[in-house]
Residue, then its C-alpha position, 0 to 999 in steps of 0.5 A: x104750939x106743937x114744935x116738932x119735925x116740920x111743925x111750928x109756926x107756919x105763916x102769918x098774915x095781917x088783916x087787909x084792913x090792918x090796922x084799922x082791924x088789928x088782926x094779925x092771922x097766925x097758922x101754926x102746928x098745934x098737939x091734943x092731949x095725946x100728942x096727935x098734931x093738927x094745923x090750926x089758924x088763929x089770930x090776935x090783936x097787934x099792938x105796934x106801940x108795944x111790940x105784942x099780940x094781945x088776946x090771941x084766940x084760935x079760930x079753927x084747927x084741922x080734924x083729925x089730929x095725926x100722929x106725925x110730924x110732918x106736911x102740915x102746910x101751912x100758908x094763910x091770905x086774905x083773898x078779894x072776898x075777903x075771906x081767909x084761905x089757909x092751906x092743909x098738907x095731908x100729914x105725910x100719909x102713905x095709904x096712897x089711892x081712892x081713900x087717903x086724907x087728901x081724897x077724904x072730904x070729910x076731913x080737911x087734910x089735904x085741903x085749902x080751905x075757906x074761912x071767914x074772918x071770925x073762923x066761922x064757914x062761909x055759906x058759900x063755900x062750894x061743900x057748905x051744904x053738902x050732908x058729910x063733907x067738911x064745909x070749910x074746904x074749898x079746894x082739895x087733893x093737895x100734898x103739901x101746899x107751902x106757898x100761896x098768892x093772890x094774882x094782884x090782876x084776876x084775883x084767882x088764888x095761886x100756890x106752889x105744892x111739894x109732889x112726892x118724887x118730883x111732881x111738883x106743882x104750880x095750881x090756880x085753884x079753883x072754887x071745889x076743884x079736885x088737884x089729883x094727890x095722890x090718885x093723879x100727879x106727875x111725881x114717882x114714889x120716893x126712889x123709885x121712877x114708879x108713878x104715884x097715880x095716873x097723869x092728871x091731865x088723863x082725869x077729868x075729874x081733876x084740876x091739872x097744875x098750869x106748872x109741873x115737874x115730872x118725875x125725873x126732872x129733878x123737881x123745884x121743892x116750891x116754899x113761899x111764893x109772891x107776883x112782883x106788882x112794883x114799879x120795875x119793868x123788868x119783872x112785872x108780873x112775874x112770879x117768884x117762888x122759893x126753891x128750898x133744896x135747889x137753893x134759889x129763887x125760881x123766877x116764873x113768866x105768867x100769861x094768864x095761867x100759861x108759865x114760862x121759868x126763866x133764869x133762876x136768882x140767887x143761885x149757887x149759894x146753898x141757900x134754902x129760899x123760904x119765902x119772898x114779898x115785895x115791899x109795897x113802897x120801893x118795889x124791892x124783893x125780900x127774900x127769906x132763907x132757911x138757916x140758922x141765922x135766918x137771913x133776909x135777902x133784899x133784891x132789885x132789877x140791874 
């Protein structure tokens, strides 16, 4: 595993058959003899009884390696056709326009892709057949995706991208759908109101964000991200998404892909809002917090 800058240990998902099928699925940062980094996907078996994950093989990692530290992504969910989605962050490359990674679809930076169990391609997969394109994409042009979600109703895949200068995002993805970085967005370069590309509903060869935060607005730095599917009535179908440098969990109404913010929780304590789930028996939130010691947050409705 490759620990540096914003590499590491990424995200971690159980077989939907677990534990039937005791594979727990690991994304995680990884570095070649040279140092160059990549993101990569894995798994082992989880014994329970003695606290371990046995026989742990790596499935797939993401060519090229790049000399960086950062933007590896990296969320990793079974969608209901019970394939593997993963997403891939576009390594922080600069060469914004028509030829960076993100735009590249010989490589799967910048990408999610699609994957079977085992790590072999779905035949499926909408580039699968196509002479030089990387077949296990299935979605690209994304910066750097840290949440992902399966809508508990349609089953459509939903994520929370970073844009540069604001621009942040919340996607439905769709099966080949091209989401803009950097050639179309909403965000500016970094301290600047320049945009990065055109404005991605101006493109019809790309997918807009059903949820966006323009350049000037301060922006929602987006990190883990779950549809509340318990018993309250309160928050029932809404999405929550963690807000790291805002420091609170964003709290979102969904009506089909129509996105409404409400009032945020857990705000004003300078906390870095990681990642949330909900607890499949008591319906509560868990909520995790990027700090030294690494608290976890448990919510419920007034």
């Amino acid at each position: 595993m490759y620990a540096e800058g914003q590499g590491g240990l990424l995200d971690a998902a159980f077989h939907p058959g677990f534990p039937d099928e005791p594979w727990l699925y690991l994304t995680y940062a990884t570095a070649g003899s040279d140092g160059e980094s990549t993101t990569a996907l894995g798994r082992g078996e989880l014994d329970l009884e003695a606290g371990r994950l046995e026989g742990f093989e790596e499935l797939y990692a993401v060519e090229p390696f790049v000399d960086s530290d950062g933007h590896f992504g990296s969320r990793v969910v079974f969608g209901e056709d019970g394939a593997v989605y993963v997403t891939v962050g576009d390594r922080q490359s600069k060469a914004f326009g028509p030829d960076h990674v993100a735009q590249d679809r010989t490589t799967g930076l910048g990408s999610t892709l699609r994957l079977e169990p085992d790590g072999s391609v779905p035949d499926d997969n909408p580039f699968a057949d196509d002479s030089g394109v990387e077949g296990a994409i299935f979605s690209y042009g994304h910066r750097n995706a840290q949440g992902m979600t399966v809508h508990p109703e349609t089953g459509a895949i939903w994520q929370s991208e970073h844009g540069e200068e604001d621009g942040d995002e919340i996607n439905v993805v769709e099966a080949g759908g091209n989401y803009g970085w950097p050639v179309a967005g909403y965000g500016c370069r970094y301290g600047t109101d320049d945009p990065v590309g055109e404005e991605s509903h101006e493109r019809d060869d790309v997918v807009d964000p059903v949820y966006h935060w323009e350049c000037g607005s301060g922006g929602f730095p987006p990190a883990g991200m779950t549809f509340y599917d318990g018993d309250s009535e309160e928050w029932a179908g809404d999405l929550f998404v963690g807000n790291l440098a805002g420091g609170y969990l964003g709290r979102f109404a969904v009506d089909g892909t129509d996105v409404e913010e409400r009032e945020p929780l857990l705000e004003g304590r300078g906390w870095r809002i990681r990642d949330v789930e909900v607890h499949p028996g008591t319906g509560a939130l868990y909520v995790a917090i990027d700090d030294a010691d690494a608290p976890v947050v448990r919510l419920t409705p007034e």
